[in-house]
N, CA, C and O atoms as CSV, one atom per row, in Angstrom:
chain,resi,resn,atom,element,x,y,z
A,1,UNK,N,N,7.804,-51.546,12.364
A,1,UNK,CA,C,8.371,-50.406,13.066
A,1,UNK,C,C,7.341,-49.928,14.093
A,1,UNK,O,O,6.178,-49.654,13.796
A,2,UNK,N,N,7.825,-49.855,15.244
A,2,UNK,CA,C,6.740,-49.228,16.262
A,2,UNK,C,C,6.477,-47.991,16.648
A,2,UNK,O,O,7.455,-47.253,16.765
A,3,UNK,N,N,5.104,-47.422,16.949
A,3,UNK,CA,C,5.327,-45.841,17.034
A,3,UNK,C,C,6.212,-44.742,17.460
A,3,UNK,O,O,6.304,-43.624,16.954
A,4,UNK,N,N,7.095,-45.419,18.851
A,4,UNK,CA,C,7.824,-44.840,19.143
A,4,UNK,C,C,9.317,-44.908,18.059
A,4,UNK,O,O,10.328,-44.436,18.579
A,5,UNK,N,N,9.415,-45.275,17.110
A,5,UNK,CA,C,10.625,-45.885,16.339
A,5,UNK,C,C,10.191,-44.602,15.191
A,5,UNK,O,O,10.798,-43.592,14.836
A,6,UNK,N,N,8.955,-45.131,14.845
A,6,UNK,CA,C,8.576,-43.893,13.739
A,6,UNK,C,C,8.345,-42.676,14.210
A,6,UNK,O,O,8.024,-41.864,13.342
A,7,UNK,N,N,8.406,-42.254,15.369
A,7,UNK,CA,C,7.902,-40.753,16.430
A,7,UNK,C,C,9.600,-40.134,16.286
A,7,UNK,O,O,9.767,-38.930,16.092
A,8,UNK,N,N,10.895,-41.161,16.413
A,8,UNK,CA,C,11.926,-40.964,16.579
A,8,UNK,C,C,12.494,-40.250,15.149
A,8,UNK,O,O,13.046,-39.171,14.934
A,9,UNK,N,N,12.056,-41.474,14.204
A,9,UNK,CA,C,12.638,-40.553,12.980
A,9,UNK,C,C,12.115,-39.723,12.138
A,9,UNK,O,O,12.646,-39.464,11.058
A,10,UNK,N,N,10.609,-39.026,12.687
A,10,UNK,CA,C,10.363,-38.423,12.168
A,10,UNK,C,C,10.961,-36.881,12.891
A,10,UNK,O,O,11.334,-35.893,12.259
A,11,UNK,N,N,10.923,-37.003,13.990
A,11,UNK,CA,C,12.019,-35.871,14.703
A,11,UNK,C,C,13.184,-36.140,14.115
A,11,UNK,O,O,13.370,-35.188,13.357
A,12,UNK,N,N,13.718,-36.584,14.059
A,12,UNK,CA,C,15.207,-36.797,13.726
A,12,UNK,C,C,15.284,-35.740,11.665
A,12,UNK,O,O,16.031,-34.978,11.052
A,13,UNK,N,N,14.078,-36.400,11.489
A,13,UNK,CA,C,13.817,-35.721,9.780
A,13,UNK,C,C,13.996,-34.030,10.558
A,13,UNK,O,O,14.967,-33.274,10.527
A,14,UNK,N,N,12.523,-33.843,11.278
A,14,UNK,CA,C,12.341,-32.761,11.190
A,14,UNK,C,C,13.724,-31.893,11.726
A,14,UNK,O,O,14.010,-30.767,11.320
A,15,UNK,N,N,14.543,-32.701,12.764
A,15,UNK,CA,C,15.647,-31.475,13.302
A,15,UNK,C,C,16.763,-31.191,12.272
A,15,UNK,O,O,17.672,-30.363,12.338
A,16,UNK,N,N,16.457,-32.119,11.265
A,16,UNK,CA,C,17.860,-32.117,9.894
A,16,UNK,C,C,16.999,-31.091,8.924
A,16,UNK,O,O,17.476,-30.563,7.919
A,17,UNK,N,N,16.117,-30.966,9.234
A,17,UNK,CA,C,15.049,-29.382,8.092
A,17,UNK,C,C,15.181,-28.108,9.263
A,17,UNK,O,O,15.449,-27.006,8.783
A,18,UNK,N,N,15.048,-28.168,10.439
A,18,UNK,CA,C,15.332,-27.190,11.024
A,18,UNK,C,C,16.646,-26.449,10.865
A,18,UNK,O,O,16.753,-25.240,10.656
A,19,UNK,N,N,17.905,-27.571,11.027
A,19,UNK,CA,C,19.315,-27.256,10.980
A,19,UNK,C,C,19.316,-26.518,9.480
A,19,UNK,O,O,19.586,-25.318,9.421
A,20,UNK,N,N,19.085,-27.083,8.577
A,20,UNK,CA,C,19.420,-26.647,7.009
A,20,UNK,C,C,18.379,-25.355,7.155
A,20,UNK,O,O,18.676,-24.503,6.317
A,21,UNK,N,N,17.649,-25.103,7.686
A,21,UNK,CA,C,16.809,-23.839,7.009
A,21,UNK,C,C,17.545,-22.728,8.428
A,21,UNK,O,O,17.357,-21.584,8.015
A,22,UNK,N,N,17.946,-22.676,9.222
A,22,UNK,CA,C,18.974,-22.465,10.030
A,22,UNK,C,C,20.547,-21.698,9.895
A,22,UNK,O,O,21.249,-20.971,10.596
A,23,UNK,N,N,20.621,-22.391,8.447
A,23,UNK,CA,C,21.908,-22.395,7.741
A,23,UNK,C,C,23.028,-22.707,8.678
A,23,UNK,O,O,23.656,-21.652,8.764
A,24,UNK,N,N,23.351,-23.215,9.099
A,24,UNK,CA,C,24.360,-23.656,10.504
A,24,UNK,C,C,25.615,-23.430,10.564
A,24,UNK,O,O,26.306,-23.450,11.583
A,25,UNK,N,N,26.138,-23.086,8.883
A,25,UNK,CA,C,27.332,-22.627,8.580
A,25,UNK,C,C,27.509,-20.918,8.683
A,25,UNK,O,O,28.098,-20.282,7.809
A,26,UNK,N,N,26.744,-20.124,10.210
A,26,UNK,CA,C,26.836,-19.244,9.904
A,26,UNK,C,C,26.986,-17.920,8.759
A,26,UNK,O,O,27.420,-16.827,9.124
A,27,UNK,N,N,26.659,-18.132,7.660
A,27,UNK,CA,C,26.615,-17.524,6.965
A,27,UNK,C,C,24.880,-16.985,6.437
A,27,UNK,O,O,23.967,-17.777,6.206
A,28,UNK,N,N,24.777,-15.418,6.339
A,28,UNK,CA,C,23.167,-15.316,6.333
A,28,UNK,C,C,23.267,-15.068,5.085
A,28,UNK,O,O,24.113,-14.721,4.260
A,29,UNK,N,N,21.505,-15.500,5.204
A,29,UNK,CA,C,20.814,-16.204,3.244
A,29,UNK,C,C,21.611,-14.934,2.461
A,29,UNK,O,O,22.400,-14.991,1.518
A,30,UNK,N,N,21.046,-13.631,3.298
A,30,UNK,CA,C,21.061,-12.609,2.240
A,30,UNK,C,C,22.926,-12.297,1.926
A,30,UNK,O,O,23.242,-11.455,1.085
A,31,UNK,N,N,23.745,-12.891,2.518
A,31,UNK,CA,C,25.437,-12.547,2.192
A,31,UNK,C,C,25.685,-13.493,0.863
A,31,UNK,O,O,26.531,-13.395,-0.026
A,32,UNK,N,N,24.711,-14.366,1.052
A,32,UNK,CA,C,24.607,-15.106,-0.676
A,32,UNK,C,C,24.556,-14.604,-1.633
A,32,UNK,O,O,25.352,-14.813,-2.549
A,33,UNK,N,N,23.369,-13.612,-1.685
A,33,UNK,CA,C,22.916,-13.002,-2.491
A,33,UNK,C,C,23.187,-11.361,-3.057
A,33,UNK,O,O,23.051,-10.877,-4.181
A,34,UNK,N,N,23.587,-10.814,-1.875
A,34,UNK,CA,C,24.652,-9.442,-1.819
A,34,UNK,C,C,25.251,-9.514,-3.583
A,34,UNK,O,O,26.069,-10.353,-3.960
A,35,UNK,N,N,24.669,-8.506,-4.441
A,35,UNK,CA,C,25.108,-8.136,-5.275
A,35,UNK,C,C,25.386,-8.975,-6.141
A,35,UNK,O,O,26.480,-9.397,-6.516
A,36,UNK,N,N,24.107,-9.270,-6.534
A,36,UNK,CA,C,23.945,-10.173,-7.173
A,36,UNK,C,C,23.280,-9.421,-8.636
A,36,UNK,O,O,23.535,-9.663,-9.816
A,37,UNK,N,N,22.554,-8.652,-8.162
A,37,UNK,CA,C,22.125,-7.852,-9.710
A,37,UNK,C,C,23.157,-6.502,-9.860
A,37,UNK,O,O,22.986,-5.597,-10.676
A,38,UNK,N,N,23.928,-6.562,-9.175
A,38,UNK,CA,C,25.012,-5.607,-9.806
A,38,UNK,C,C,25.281,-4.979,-10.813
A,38,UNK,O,O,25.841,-5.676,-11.659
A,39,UNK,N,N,25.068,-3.599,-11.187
A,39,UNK,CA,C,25.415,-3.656,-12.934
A,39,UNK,C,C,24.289,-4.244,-13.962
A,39,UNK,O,O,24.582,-4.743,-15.048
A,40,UNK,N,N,22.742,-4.092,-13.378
A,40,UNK,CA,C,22.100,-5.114,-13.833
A,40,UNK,C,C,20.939,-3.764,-14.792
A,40,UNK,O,O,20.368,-2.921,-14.099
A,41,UNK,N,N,20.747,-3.754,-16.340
A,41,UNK,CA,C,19.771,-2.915,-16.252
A,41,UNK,C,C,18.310,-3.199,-16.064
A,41,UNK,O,O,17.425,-2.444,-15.663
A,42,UNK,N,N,18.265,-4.181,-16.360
A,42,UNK,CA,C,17.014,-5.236,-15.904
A,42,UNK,C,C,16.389,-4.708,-14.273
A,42,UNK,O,O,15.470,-4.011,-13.841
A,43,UNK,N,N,17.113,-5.229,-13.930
A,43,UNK,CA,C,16.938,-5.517,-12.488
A,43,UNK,C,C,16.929,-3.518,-11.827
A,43,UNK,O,O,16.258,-3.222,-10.838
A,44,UNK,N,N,17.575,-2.688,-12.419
A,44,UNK,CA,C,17.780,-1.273,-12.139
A,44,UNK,C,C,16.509,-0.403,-12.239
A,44,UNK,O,O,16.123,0.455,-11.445
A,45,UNK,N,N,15.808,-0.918,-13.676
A,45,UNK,CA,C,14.457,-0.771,-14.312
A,45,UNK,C,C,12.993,-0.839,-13.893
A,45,UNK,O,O,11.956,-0.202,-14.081
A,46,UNK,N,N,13.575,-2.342,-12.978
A,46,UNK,CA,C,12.654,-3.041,-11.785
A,46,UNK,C,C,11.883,-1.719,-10.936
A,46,UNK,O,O,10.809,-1.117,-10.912
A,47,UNK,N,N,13.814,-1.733,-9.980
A,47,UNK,CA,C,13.203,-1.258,-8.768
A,47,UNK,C,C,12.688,0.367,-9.283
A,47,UNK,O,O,11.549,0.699,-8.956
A,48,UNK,N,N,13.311,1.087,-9.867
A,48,UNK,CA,C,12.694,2.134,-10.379
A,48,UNK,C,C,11.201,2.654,-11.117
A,48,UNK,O,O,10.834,3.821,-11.253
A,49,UNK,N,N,10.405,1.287,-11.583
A,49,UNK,CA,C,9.352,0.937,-11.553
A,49,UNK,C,C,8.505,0.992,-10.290
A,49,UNK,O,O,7.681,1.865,-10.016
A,50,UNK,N,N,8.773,0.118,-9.694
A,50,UNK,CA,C,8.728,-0.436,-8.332
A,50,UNK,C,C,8.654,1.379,-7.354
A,50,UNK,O,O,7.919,1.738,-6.435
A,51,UNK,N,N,9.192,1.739,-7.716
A,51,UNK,CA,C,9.592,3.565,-6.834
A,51,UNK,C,C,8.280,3.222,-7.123
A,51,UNK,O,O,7.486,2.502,-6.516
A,52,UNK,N,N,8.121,4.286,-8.845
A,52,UNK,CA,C,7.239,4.768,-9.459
A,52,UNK,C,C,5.650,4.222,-9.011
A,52,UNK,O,O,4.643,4.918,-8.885
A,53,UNK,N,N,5.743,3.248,-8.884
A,53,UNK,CA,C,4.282,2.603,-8.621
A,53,UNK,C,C,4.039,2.703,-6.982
A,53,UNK,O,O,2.951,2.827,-6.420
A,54,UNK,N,N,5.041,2.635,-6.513
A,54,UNK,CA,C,4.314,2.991,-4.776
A,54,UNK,C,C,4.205,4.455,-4.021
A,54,UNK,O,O,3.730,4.683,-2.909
A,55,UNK,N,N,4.876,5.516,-5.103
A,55,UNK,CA,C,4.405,7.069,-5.093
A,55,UNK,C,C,3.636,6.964,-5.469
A,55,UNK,O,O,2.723,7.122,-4.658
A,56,UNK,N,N,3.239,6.682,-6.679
A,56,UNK,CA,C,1.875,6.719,-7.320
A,56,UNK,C,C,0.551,6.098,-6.134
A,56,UNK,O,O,-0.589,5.989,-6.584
A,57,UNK,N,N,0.770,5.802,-4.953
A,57,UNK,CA,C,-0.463,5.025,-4.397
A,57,UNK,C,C,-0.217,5.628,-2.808
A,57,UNK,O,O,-0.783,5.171,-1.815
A,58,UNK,N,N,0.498,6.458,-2.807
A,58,UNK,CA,C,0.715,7.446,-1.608
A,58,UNK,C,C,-0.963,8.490,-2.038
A,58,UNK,O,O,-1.452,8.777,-3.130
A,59,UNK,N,N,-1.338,8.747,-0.861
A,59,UNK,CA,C,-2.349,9.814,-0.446
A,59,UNK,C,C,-1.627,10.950,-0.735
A,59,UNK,O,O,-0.462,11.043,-0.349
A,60,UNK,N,N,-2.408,12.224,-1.649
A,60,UNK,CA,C,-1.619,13.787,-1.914
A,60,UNK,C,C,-2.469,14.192,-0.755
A,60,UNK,O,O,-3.412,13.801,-0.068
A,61,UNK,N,N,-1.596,15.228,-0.911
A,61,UNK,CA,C,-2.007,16.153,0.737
A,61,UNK,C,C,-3.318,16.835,0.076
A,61,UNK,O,O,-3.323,16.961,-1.149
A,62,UNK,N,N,-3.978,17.099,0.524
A,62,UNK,CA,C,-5.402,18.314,0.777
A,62,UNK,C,C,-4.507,19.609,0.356
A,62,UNK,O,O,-3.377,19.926,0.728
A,63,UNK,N,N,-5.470,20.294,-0.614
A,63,UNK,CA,C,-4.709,21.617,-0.561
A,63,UNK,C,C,-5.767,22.546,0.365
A,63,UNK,O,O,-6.981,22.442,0.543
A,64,UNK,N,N,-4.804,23.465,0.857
A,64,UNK,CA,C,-5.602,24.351,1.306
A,64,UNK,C,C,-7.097,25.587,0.975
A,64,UNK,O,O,-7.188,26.074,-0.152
A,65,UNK,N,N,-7.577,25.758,1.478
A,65,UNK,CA,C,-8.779,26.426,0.274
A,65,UNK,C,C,-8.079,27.942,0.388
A,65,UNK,O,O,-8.135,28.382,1.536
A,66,UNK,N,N,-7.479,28.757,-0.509
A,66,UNK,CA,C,-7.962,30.322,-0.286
A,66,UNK,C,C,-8.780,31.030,0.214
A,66,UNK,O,O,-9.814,31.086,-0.450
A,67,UNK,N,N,-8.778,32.028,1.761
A,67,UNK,CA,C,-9.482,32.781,1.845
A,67,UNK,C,C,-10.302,33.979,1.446
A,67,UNK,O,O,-9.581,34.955,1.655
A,68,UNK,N,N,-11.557,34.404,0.933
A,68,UNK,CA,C,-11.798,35.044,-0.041
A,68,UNK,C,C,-12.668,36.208,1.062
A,68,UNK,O,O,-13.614,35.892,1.782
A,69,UNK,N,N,-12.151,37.378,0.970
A,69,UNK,CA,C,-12.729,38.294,1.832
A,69,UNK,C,C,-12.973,38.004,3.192
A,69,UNK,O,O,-14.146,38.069,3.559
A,70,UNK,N,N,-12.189,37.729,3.932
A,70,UNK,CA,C,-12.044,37.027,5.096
A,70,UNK,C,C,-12.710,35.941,5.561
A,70,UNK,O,O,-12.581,35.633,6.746
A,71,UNK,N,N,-13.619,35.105,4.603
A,71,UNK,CA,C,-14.177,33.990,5.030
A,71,UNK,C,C,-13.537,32.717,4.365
A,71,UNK,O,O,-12.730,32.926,3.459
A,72,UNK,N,N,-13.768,31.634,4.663
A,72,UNK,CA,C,-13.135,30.784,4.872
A,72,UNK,C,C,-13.913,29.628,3.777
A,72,UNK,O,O,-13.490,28.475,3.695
């Protein structure tokens, strides 16, 4: 097989991985997957975890200091 023969089908591979990751049948990844944990308590538990742990890693505000006899 000569380089240009193997240059050919390896494009030819790569445009049949482009097309499939592409999805070509118009339909997007995520309409696959749409409600899919539905009704799920598992999965409900998750994201509510998931809240819990990324409030938890938010910055609290500064409180203010009280002024005590007009100084600061």
């Amino acid at each position: 097989m000569s380089a240009l023969e193997k240059l050919e089908k390896r494009l030819a591979s790569l445009e049949a991985e482009v097309a499939k990751l592409k999805h070509e049948d118009g339909t997007p990844w995520w309409e696959e997957w749409f409600g899919a944990f539905a009704n799920d308590s598992h999965f409900e538990e998750a994201m509510k975890l998931g809240r819990k742990w990324r409030e938890s890693q938010k910055p609290r505000p500064k409180r203010k200091r009280k002024v005590k006899n007009g100084r600061s």
